[in-house]
TORDO-736499 format. One record per residue (C-alpha): residue number from 1; x, y, z. Coordinates in nm, 3 decimals. Example, Ala and Ser with C-alpha at 12.3 -4.5 7.8 and 13.67 -1.06 7.14 Angstrom:
BEGIN
+-----+---------+---------+---------+
|   k |       u |       v |       w |
+-----+---------+---------+---------+
|   1 |   1.230 |  -0.450 |   0.780 |
|   2 |   1.367 |  -0.106 |   0.714 |
+-----+---------+---------+---------+
END
This chain:
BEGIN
+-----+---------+---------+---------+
|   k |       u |       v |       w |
+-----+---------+---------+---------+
|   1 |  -1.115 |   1.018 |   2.189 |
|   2 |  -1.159 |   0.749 |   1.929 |
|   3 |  -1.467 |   0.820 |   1.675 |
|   4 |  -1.686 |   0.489 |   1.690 |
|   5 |  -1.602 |   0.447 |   1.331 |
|   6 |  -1.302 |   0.375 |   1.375 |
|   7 |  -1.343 |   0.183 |   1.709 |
|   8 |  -1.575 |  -0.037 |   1.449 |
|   9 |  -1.296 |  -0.030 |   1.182 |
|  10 |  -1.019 |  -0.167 |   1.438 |
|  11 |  -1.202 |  -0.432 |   1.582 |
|  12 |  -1.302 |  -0.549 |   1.217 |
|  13 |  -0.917 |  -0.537 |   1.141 |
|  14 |  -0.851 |  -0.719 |   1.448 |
|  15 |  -1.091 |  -0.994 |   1.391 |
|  16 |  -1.069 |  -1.062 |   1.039 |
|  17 |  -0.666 |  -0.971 |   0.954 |
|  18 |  -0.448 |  -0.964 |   1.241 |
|  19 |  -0.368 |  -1.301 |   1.251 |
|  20 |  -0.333 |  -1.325 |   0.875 |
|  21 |  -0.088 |  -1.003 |   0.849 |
|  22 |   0.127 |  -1.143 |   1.160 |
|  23 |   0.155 |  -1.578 |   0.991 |
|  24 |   0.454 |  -1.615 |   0.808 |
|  25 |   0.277 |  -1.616 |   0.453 |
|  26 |   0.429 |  -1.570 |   0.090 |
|  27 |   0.384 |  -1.205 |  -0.042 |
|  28 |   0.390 |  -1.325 |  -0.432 |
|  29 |   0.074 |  -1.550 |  -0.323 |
|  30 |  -0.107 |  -1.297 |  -0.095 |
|  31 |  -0.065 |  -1.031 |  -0.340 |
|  32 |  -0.389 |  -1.049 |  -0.567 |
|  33 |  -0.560 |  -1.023 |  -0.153 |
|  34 |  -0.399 |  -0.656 |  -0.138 |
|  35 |  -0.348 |  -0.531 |  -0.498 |
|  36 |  -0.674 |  -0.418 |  -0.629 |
|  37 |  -0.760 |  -0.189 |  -0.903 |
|  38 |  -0.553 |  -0.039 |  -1.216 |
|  39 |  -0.428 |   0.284 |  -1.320 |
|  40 |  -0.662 |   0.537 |  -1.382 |
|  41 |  -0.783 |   0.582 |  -1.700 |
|  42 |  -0.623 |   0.930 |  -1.732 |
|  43 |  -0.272 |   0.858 |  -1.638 |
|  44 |   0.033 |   0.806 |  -1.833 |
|  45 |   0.337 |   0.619 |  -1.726 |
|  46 |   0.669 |   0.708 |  -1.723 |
|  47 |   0.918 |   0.414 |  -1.792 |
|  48 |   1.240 |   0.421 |  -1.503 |
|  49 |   1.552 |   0.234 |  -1.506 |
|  50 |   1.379 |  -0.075 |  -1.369 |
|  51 |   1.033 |   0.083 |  -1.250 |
|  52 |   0.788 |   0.283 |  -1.331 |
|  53 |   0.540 |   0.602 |  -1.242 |
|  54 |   0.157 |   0.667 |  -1.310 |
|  55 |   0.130 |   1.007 |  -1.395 |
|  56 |  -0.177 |   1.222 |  -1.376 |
|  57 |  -0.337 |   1.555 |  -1.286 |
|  58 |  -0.217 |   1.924 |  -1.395 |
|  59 |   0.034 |   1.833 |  -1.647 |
|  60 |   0.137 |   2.215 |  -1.679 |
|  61 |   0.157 |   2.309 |  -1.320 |
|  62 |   0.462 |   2.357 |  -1.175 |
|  63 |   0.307 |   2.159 |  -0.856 |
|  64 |   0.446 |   1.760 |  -0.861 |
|  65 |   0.369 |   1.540 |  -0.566 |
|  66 |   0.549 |   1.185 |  -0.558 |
|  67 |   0.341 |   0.912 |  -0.368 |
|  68 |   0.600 |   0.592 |  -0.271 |
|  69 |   0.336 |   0.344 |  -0.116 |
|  70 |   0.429 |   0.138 |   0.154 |
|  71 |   0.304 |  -0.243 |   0.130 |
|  72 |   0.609 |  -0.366 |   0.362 |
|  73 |   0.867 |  -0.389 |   0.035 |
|  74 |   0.635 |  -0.664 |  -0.067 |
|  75 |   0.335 |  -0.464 |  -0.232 |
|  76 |   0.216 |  -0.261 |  -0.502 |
|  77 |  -0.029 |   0.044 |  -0.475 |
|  78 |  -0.401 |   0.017 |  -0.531 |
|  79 |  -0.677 |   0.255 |  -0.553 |
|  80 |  -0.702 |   0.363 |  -0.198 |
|  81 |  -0.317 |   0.536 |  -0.306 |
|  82 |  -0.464 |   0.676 |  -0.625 |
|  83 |  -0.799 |   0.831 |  -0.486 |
|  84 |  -0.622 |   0.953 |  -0.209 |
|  85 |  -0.365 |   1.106 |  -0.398 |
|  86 |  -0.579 |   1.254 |  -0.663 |
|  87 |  -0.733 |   1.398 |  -0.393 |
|  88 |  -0.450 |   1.574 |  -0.194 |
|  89 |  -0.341 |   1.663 |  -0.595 |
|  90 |  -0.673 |   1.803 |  -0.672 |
|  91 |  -0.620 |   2.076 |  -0.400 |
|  92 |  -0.294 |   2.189 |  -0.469 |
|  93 |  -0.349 |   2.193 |  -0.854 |
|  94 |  -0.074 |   1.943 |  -0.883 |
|  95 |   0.011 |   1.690 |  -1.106 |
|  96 |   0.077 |   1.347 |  -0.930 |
|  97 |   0.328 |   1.060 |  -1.001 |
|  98 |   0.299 |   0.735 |  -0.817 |
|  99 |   0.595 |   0.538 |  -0.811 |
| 100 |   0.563 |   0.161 |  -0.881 |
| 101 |   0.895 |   0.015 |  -0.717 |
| 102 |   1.076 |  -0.336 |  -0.757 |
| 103 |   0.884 |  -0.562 |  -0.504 |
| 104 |   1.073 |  -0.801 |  -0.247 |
| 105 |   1.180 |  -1.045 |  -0.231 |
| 106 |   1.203 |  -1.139 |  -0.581 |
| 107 |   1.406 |  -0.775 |  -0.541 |
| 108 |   1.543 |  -0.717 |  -0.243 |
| 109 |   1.732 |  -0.419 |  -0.116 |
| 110 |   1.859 |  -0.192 |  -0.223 |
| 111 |   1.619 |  -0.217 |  -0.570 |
| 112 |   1.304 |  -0.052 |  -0.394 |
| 113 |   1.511 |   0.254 |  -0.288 |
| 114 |   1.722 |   0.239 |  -0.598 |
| 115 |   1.400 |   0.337 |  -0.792 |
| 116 |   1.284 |   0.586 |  -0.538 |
| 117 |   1.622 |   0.758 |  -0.605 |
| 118 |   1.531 |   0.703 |  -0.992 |
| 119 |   1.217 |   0.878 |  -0.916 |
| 120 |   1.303 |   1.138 |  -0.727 |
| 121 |   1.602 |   1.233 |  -0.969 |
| 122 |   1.376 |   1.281 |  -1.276 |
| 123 |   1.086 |   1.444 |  -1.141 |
| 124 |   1.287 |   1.735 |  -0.936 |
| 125 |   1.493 |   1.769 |  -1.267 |
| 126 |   1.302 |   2.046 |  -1.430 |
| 127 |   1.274 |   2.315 |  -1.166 |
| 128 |   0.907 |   2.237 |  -1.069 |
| 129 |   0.812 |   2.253 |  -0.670 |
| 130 |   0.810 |   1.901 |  -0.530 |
| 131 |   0.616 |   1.798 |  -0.260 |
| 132 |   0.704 |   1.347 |  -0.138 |
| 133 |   0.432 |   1.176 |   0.069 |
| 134 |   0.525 |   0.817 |   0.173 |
| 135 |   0.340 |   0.586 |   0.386 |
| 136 |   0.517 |   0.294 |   0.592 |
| 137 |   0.799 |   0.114 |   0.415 |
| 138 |   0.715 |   0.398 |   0.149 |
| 139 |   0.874 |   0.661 |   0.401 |
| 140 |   1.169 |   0.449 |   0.483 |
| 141 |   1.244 |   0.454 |   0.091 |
| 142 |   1.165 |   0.856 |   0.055 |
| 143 |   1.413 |   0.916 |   0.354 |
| 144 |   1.657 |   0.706 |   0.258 |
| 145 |   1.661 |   0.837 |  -0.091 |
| 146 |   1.695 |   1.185 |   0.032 |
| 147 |   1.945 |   1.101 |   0.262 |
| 148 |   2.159 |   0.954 |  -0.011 |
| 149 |   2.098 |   1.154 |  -0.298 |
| 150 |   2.216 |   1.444 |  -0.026 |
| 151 |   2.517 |   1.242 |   0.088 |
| 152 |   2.603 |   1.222 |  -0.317 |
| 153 |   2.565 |   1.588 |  -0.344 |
| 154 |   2.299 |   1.483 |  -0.567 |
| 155 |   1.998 |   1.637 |  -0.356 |
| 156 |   1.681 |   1.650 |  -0.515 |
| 157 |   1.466 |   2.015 |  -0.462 |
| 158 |   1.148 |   1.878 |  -0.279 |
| 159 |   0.989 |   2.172 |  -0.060 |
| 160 |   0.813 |   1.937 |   0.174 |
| 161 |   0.740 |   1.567 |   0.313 |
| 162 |   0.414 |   1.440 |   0.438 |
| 163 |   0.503 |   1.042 |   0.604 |
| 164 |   0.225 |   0.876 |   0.659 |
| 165 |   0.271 |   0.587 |   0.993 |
| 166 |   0.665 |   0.577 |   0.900 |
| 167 |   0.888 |   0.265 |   0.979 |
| 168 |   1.205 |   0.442 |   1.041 |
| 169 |   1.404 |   0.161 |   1.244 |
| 170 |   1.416 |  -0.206 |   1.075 |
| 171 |   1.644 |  -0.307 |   1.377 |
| 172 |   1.315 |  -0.289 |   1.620 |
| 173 |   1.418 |  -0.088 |   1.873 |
| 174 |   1.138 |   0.145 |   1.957 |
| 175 |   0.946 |   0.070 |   2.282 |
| 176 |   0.619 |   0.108 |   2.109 |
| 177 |   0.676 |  -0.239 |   1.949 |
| 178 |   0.612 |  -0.385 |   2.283 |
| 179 |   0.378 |  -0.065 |   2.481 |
| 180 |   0.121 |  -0.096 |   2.152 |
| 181 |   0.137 |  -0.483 |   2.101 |
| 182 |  -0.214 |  -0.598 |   2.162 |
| 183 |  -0.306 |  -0.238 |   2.137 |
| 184 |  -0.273 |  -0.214 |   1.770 |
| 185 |  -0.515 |  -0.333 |   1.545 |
| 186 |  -0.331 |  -0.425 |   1.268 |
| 187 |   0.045 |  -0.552 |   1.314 |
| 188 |   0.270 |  -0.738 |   1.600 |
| 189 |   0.645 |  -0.727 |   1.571 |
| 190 |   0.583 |  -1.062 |   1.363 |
| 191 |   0.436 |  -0.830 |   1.062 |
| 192 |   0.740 |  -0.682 |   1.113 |
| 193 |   1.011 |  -0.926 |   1.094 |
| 194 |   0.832 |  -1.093 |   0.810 |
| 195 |   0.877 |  -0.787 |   0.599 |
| 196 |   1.253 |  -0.740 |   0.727 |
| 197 |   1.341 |  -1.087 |   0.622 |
| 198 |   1.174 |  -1.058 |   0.246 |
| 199 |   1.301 |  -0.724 |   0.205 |
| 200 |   1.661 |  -0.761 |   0.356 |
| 201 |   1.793 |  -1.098 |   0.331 |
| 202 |   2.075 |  -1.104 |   0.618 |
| 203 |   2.144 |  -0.711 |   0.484 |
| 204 |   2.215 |  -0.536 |   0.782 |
| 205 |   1.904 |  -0.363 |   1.012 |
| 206 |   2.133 |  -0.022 |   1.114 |
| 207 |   2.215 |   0.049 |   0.801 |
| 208 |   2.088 |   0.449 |   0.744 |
| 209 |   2.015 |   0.321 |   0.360 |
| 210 |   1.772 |   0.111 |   0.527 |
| 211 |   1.677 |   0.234 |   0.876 |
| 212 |   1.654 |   0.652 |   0.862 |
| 213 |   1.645 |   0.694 |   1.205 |
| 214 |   2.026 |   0.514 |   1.213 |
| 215 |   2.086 |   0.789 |   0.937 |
| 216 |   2.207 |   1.160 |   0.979 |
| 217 |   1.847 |   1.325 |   0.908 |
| 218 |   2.018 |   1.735 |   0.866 |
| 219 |   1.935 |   1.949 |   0.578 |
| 220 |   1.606 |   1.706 |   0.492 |
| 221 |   1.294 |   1.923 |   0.355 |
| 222 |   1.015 |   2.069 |   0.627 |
| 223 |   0.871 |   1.700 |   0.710 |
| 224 |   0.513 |   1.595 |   0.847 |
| 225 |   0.470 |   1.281 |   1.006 |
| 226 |   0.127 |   1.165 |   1.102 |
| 227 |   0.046 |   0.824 |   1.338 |
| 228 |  -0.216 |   0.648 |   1.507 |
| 229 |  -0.140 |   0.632 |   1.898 |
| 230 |  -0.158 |   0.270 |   1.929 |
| 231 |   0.035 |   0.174 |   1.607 |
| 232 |   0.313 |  -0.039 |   1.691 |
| 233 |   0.520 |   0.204 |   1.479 |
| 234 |   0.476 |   0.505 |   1.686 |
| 235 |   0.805 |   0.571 |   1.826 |
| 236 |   0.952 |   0.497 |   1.503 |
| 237 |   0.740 |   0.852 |   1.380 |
| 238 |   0.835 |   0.997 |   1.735 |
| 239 |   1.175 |   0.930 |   1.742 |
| 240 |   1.254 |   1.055 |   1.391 |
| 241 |   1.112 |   1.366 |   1.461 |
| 242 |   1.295 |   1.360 |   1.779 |
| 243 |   1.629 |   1.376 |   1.622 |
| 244 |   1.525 |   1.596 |   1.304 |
| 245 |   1.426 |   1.830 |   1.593 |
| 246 |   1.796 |   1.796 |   1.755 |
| 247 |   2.013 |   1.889 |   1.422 |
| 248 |   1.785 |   2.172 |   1.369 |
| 249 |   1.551 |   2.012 |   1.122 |
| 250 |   1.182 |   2.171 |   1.029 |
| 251 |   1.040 |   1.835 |   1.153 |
| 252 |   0.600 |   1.775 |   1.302 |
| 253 |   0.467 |   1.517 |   1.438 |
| 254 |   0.068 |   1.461 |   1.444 |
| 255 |  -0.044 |   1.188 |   1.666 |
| 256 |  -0.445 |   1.085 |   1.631 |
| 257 |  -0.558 |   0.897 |   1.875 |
| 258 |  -0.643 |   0.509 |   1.808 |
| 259 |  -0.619 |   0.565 |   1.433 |
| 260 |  -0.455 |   0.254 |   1.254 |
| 261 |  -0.207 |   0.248 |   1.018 |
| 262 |  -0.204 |   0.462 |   0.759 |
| 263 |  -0.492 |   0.577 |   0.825 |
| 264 |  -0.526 |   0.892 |   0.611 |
| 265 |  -0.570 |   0.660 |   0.319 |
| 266 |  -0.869 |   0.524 |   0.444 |
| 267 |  -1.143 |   0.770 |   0.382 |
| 268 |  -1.470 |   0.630 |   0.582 |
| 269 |  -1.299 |   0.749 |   0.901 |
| 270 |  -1.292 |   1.060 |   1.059 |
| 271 |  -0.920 |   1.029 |   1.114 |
| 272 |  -0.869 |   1.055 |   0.765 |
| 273 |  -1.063 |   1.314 |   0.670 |
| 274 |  -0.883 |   1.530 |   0.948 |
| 275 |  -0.541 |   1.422 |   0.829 |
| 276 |  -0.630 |   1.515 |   0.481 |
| 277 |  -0.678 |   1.893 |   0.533 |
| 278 |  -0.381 |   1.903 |   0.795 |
| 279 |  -0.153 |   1.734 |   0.504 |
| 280 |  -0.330 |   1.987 |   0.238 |
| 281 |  -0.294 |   2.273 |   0.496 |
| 282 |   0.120 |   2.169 |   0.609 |
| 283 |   0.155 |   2.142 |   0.147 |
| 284 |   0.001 |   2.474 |   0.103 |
| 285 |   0.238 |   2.647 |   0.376 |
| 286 |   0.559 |   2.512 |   0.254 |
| 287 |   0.482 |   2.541 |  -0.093 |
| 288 |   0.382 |   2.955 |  -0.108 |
| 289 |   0.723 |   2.958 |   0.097 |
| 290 |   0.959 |   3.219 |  -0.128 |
| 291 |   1.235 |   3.049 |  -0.279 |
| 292 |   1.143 |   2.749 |  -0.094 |
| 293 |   1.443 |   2.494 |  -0.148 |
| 294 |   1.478 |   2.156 |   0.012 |
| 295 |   1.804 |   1.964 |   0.062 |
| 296 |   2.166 |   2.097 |   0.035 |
| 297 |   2.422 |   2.016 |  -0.100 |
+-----+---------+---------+---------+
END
């Protein structure tokens, strides 16, 4: 049953985006429209190879959660990221790092998931528990990074993975792209290709450095993936867990009903608010785990 906030939220989304999010517009010009706000006051940031992390919270806890935004390859975080991560950081007594990746297509692939591997190298470096959370093209860069840095015998120790409306297949294969067409509020399979074409540029689709779900998903940490029912994108979450499932991996899926995309960041609806203490709850779990480890080598 969908909450009438939401219902409300969707059919503003619908009226005054869709058709906006689905043209064939340039992401340098469109980005002051979806960027908004600044690091927090509190933060520091950590200087990467070619990126960079905000860094805030517990600074002695042995607690680190990595937030890799989504913004189809082509966007920055903004506040909704940092509230909603001080939040989920707040409960675990955690300190948070939120990774600000190469954007395409002045930097196409493989920069964006080059950093996330940048990221994910220093922060697991010093023993703490790691928890990722990655929303959209942000979980495409997590789970590629994982799967690399594993397939380099370089696998980072994260405990556990919250992926928030994943895009797990750039080739487009899911059925949902077609079932959840008019259905979904926010995207068509134009969004889509738009952000394929920045972020790629002729690379190749079934590639499992940039499609996961073309990617060999064993020995990846306890995972949680949360979608809307109507998103476009929900085989791409379905599917992913359907394999993890197959090669024995500790993979959930949470399906709420009608919510949009990414919808946990949004706090007015009810969605969110529900998908915030199943995230905190699914952290807590895997994180008071003995000798929880994450990938192997």
């Amino acid at each position: 049953m969908i909450g009438l906030r939401t219902r409300i939220e969707n059919l503003k989304t619908r009226l005054l985006f869709k058709r906006i999010l689905n043209s064939n517009y340039a992401p340098a010009k469109f980005r002051p429209r979806v960027e908004h706000g600044a690091p927090l006051a509190q933060s520091r940031k950590i200087e990467l190879a070619n990126s960079h992390l905000e860094v805030w919270g517990e600074p002695q806890s042995p607690i680190k959660i990595l937030y890799v935004p989504g913004g189809g390859f082509c966007f920055g975080p903004h506040d909704d990221y940092r509230n909603f991560l001080t939040e989920i950081g707040a409960r675990l007594g955690a300190e948070n790092y939120l990774l600000n990746y190469r954007l395409a297509p002045e930097h196409p692939y493989p920069a964006a998931l080059n950093d996330t591997m940048d990221a994910l190298q220093l922060i697991s470096g010093d023993g703490s528990q790691l928890a990722v959370i990655g929303d959209s093209a942000g979980a495409t860069l997590l789970l590629c990074a994982l799967m690399k840095l594993r397939d380099q015998n370089l696998p980072p120790k994260v405990v556990a993975a919250v992926y928030l409306s994943a895009f797990t297949d750039l080739a487009l294969t899911g059925l949902s792209l077609v079932s959840n067409s008019r259905r979904d509020p926010m995207f068509s399979a134009e969004a889509l290709i738009h952000k394929i074409h920045h972020y790629l540029q002729g690379g190749n689709p079934t590639d499992p450095g940039v499609s996961p779900l073309w990617g060999d998903t064993s020995s990846l940490p306890p995972s949680l993936f949360l979608v809307g029912s109507t998103e476009i994108l929900y085989d791409d979450s379905a599917r992913m867990v359907e394999k993890g499932l197959q090669l024995g991996c500790d993979f959930l899926l949470s399906s709420y009903s009608g919510a949009p995309h990414i919808f946990p960041i949004n706090r007015k609806l009810p969605e969110s608010r529900e998908a915030r203490k199943e995230i905190i709850q699914f952290l807590k779990a895997q994180l008071e785990k003995p000798n929880q480890v994450s990938t192997n080598p």
